[in-house]
N, C-alpha and C positions, 0 to 999 in steps of 0.2 A: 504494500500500500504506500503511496505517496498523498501526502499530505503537506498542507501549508498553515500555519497560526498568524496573529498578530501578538506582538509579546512588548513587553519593554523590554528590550534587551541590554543597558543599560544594571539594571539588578544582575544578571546575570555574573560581572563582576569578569568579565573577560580578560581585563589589561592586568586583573592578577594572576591567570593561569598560569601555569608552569607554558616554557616556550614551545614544547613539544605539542599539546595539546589546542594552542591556536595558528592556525593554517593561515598566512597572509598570500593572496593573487599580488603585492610589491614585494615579494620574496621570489618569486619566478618571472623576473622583468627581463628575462636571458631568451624566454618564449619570443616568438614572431609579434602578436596582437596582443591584447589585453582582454580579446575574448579568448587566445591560448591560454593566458596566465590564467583564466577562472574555469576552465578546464581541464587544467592541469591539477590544480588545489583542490577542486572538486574528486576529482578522481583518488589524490592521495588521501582525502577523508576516507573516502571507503575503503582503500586499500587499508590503513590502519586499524576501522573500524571492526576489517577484516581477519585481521593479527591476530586480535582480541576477543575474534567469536561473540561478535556483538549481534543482535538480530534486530534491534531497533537503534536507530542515527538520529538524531537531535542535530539539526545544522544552523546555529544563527546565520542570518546573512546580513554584513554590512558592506553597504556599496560606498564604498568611499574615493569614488571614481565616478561619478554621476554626470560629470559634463561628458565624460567619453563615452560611460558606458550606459545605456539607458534601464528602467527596470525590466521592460521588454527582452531586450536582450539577454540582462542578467538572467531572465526568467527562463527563456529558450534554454540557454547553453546547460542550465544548471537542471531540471528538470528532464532533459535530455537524456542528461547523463545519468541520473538519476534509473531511469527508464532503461537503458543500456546497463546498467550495472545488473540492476534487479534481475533484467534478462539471463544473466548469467545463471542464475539459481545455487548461488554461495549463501551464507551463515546470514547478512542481511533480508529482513524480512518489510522490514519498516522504516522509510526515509519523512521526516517531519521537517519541512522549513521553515524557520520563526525569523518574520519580519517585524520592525516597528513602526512604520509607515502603510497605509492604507494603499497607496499606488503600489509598491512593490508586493502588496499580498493578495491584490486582484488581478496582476501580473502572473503568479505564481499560479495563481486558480484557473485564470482562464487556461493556461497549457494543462495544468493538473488535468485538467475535464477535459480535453479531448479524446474522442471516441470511436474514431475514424483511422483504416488502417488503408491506406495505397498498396497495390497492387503494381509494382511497374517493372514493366516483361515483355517479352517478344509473343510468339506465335502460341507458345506454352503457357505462356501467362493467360493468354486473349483463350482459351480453346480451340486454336484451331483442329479440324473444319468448321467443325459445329458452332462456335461461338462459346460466347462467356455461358449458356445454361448449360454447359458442358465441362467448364472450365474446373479445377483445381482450388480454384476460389469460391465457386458456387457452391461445391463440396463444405468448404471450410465455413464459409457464411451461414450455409441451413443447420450445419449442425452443431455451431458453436455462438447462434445469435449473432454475433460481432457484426462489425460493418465494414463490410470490405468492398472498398472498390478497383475494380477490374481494370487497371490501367494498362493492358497488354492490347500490340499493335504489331500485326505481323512484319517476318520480314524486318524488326529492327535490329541496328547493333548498338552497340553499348553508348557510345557517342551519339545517337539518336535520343535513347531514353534521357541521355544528360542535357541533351539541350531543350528538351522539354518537362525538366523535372518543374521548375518554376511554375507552370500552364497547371501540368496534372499534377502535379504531388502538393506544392508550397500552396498551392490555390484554395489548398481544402482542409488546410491547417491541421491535419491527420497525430497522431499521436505516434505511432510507426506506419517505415513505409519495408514494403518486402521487396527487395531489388532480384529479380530473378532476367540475371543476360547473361552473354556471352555465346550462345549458339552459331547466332549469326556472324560475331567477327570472326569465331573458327570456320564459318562456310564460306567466308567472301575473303580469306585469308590474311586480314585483318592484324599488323601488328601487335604481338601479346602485349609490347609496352605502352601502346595507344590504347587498349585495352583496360588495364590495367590501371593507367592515370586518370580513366572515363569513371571508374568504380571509386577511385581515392575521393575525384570531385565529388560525385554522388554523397558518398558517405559523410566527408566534412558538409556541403551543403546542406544535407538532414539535420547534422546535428547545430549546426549553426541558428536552422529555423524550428528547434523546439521539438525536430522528429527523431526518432531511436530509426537507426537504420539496422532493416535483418538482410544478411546477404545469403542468396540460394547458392548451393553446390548444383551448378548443373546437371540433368538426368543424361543417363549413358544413351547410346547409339547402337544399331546391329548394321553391322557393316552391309551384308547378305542384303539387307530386303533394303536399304540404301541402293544397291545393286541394280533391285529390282523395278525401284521406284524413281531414280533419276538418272536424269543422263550424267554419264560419265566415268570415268577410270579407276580402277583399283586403288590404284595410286591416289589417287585424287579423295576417294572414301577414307583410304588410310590419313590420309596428310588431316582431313577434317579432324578427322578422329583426335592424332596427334595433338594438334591447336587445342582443343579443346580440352583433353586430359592436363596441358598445359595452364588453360586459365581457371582450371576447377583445381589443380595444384594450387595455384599462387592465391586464388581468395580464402581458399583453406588456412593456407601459412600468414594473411593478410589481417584477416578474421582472429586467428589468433594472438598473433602480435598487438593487434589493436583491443582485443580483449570486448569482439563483436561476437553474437551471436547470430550462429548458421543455420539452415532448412538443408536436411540433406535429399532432395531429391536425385542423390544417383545411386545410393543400396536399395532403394526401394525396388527399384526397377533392372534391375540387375540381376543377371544369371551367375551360374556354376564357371563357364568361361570367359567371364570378364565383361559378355556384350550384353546390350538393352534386352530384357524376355520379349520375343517375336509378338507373343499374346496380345501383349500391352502397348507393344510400339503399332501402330500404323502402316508408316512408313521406312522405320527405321532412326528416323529421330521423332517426328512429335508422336504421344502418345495415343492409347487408343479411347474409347471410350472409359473401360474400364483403367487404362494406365492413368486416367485424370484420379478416376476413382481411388485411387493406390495412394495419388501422390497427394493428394486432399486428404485422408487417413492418415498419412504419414506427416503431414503438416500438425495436424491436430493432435496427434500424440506428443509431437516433438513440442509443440509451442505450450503443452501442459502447464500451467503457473507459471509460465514465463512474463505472459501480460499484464500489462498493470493501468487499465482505462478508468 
């Protein structure tokens, strides 16, 4: 649970704590921004709070950076993170923000309460053939109430979704957004490091604007019915493949680095030798009707008490 008070913070009695215990964003002035340095602070709360096998966080907040930093903003970044932590599902169970001003705690509320989750995806995302009442998301929506909107568009790559995260994602002031790409820059052979810094953007802009970014492990591929269903060369199936093993590596190792929580849609779907279950796939990369079915199961398991709306 995330939550926000109004408090005097002032009783509190901060400027006598031991120095370990108060956290300053002008103690990380080595960061890029000043919304790094409250990202940064933010994060080391938890981590300590984590040391300690804490399950509930008390965080005063004083903005003592107010011409640069607005409570809007403070709001986003910190709640965000908030939200990204939780997702992890470690020893924290309860995040409490105490403000002393009425503007920074209807800052804090309005993200608090968002309840909206994006959806933004390629073909996979979208359902194709059939459309979104087919989709992985529709799966996820009926059976878990949430609100999830469908922001999957065939045919895109990674650098697609990113220039319209603003439009579809930031538009709709979402709480998280599920980032499921990469298919198509392994189809259209797509630099992995174009790639790569499409997803980095993504992620800092999520969290910039208030939203918990979850990043999908793409779903596997069968070479074979690849084969069968487009034109073109072994090679050329293989090389797909390749790319893509490549960028479901790197969010993997990305994800954890950054300490993001992942959707793994590619053991779902996955056989005994390595390739997509024939069953499930269609084509050989998007799924079938039932593979949506899998991978919406396998969403909802996975996202078990991870959300925090």
């Amino acid at each position: 649970m995330i939550q926000v008070i109004q408090a005097d913070l002032s009783k509190l009695g901060l400027q006598h704590q031991e120095q370990e215990q108060v956290l300053k964003a002008e103690d990380f002035r080595d960061q890029q921004s000043p919304i790094d340095s409250i990202r940064v602070v933010t994060r080391k709360a938890f981590k300590t709070a984590e040391t300690k096998r804490l399950q509930s966080l008390f965080i005063p907040v004083i903005n003592s950076r107010q011409k640069e930093i607005s409570p809007d903003t403070l709001s986003q970044v910190m709640v965000a993170e908030a939200r990204r932590h939780l997702s992890l599902n470690l020893s924290i169970r309860d995040i409490t923000f105490a403000l002393a001003d009425e503007a920074g705690v209807q800052a804090f509320q309005g993200v608090i309460e968002r309840k909206k989750i994006v959806c933004l995806g390629d073909s996979i995302t979208y359902g194709y053939p059939d459309g979104p009442d087919y989709s992985w998301v529709k799966v996820v929506a009926e059976a878990t109430g949430c609100r999830l909107i469908n922001r999957g568009i065939n045919g895109e790559t990674t650098g697609q979704m990113l220039a319209r995260f603003a439009s579809d994602v930031v538009a709709e002031n979402p709480a998280y957004v599920i980032f499921a790409g990469g298919h198509n820059d392994g189809w259209m052979g797509i630099a992995i490091r174009e790639a790569e810094n499409n997803i980095r953007q993504v992620v800092e802009l999520a969290l910039q604007q208030g939203i918990c970014p979850i990043l999908v492990l793409p779903s596997p591929l069968n070479i074979e019915q690849l084969l069968q269903n487009f034109q073109g060369t072994r090679e050329d199936a293989e090389k797909y493949n390749h790319s893509l093993q490549q960028i479901r590596k790197w969010i993997a190792q990305y994800a954890a680095d950054n300490e993001l929580f992942t959707l793994d849609y590619y053991l779902p779907l996955l056989d005994s030798t390595g390739q997509g279950m024939p069953r499930l796939l269609l084509d050989g990369g998007h799924p079938s009707h039932e593979g949506y079915r899998v991978l919406g199961e396998a969403a909802i398991q996975q996202l078990q008490g991870r959300l925090h709306m």
